[in-house]
Structure formats: structure tokens, C-alpha cells
N, C-alpha and C positions, 0 to 999 in steps of 0.2 A: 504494500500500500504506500509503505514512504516513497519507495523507489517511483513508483510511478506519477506521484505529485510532484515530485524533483523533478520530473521529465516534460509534465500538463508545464509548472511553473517556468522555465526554462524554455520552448515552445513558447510562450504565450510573452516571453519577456521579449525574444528571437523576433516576436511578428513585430512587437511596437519596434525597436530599433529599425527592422525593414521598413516601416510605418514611414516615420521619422527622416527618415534618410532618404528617401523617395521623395517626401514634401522637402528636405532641405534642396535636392534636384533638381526638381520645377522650381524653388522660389530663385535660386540659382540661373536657371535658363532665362526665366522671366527678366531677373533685373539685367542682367545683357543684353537681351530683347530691347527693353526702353532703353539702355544704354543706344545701342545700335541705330533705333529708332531716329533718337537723338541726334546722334551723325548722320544721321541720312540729311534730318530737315535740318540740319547748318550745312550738309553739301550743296543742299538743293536752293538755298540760300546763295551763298556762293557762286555756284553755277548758273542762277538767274544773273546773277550781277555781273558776274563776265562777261556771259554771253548773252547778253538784252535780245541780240535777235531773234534766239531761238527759244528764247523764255526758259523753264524745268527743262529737266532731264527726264525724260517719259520712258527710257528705260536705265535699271539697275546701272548695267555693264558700262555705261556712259562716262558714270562717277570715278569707276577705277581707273587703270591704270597701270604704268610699270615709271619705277625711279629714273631710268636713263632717256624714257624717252620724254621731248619736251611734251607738257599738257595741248590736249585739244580738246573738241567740243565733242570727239568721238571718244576721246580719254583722257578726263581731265583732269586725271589722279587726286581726287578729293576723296576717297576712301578706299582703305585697304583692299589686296585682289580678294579676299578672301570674304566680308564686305561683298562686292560687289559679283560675285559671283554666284548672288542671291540664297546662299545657304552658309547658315551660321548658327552654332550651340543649339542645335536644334528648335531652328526654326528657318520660316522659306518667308522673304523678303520680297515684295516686290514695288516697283512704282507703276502708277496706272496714274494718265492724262486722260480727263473724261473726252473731250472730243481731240480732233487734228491740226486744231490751231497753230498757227504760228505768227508768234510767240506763244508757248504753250504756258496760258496765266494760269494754272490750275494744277496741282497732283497730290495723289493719294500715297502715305507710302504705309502699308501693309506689313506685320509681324503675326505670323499664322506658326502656330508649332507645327512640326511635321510629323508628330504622333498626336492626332484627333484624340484618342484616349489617354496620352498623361497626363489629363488636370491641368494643364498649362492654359493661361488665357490668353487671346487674340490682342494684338495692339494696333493702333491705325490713328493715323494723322494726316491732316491735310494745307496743304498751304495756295495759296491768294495771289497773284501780282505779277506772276512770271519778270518778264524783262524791264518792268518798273518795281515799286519797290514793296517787295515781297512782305505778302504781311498772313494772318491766319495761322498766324507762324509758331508750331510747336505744341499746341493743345493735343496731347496722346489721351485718347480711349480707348478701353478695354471692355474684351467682351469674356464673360466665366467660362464661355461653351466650348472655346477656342476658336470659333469660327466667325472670316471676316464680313461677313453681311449683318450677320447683331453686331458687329463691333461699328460701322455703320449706320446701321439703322436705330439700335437704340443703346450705345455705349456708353460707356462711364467714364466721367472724365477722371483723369487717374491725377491723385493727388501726391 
């Protein structure tokens, strides 16, 4: 009887630490997320101001980059290649311009986990002004589900 209580006790200690550890994971992933985020809207910042003519950066790969080569508007090395290569600490990064405009006033930049079931939640931001001067700038919402259309449609401004 002892032996087997030692074993229920022990077992049932095992899960909270797995518990625990799992939540330290996601809050881990998460706060890189808004970190990430974060650099994104000051690249996109950035990149409006450079390049007025073309407004945002309406895709990811835009923003990277490599050290030796000079910046352009196809790579204009404002975030790391790893960044911009739309996957990071498990999550899928993306920018979306609602319409084709040029100057592109307008972009969404999107923080989706890439496991739909680890509890992680969804981040999204959007910003204003393209090639003039950028504003809407940096308000991130978060959605519980992880998924970017409630983080959209009815998200939470993250405090």
C-alpha cells in the first residue's frame, strides 16, 4: 500500500512539473512573439520612411536581408534573415496589405503559432500612412484561440 502511494504521489507530482513547464513554453514563445511583432512595426516604420514611394512592405522577405549586400526596397535589411523568413520560436509571421496600392498606406503584421493546439495566442497589429507618416503604429492584439481572424475581429488589446 505504501509503495504504491509513493508511486500515485510521485506520478501526480511528474504531471504538475510537465504542467508547469509546458505553460513556462508558450509564455516563452508568446513574449518573442510581441517581441518580434514589435520589430516588425519599427521595420515597417522604417521602410515606409525610406521608401515613400512604395509605402509598407507587403511582404515579410522584403524587410531582410544579408550584411554585405547594400539595402534595397527588395532587401532592406531591417530584420534579421531568420525574422524574415516568416518563421520564428514557433510561430508563422506574416504581412498582409489589404488592397494593391501604391504607396501601400496600410499593413497587417500577423503572429499565428504554428501549433493551433499549444495554448499559445495569436498577435496582430496594424499600421496607417505608408509613404507619409506612418501612424496606427504598434497597438498589438491578441486573440486566446490562437487564431488570426479573432485576433482581428474581436482582439484584445495586449497590455
Amino acid at each position: 500500500m505504501k509503495k504504491s502511494l509513493i508511486i500515485a504521489t510521485l506520478v501526480s507530482g511528474a504531471a504538475v512539473l510537465l504542467l508547469a513547464a509546458s505553460q513556462t513554453d508558450v509564455h516563452n514563445m508568446e513574449s518573442s512573439a510581441v517581441g518580434r511583432t514589435r520589430t516588425l512595426n519599427t521595420a515597417e516604420v522604417t521602410y515606409a520612411a525610406t521608401y515613400k514611394n512604395l509605402g509598407f512592405a507587403c511582404n515579410i522577405a522584403r524587410l531582410g536581408g544579408h550584411k554585405d549586400v547594400k539595402p534595397t526596397p527588395d532587401l532592406a535589411f531591417l530584420v534579421d534573415e531568420s525574422l524574415a523568413s516568416g518563421h520564428y520560436n514557433g510561430y508563422h509571421f506574416t504581412l498582409r496589405c489589404p488592397d494593391d496600392d501604391v504607396p501601400a498606406d496600410q499593413v497587417r503584421v500577423e503572429a499565428i503559432p504554428d501549433d493551433p493546439g499549444s495554448g499559445a495566442r495569436a498577435f496582430c497589429s496594424e499600421l496607417h500612412g505608408g509613404g507619409m507618416a506612418p501612424t496606427g503604429g504598434g497597438v498589438i492584439w491578441y486573440a486566446q484561440d490562437g487564431k488570426a481572424e479573432t485576433c482581428w475581429m474581436n482582439g484584445i488589446p495586449l497590455r
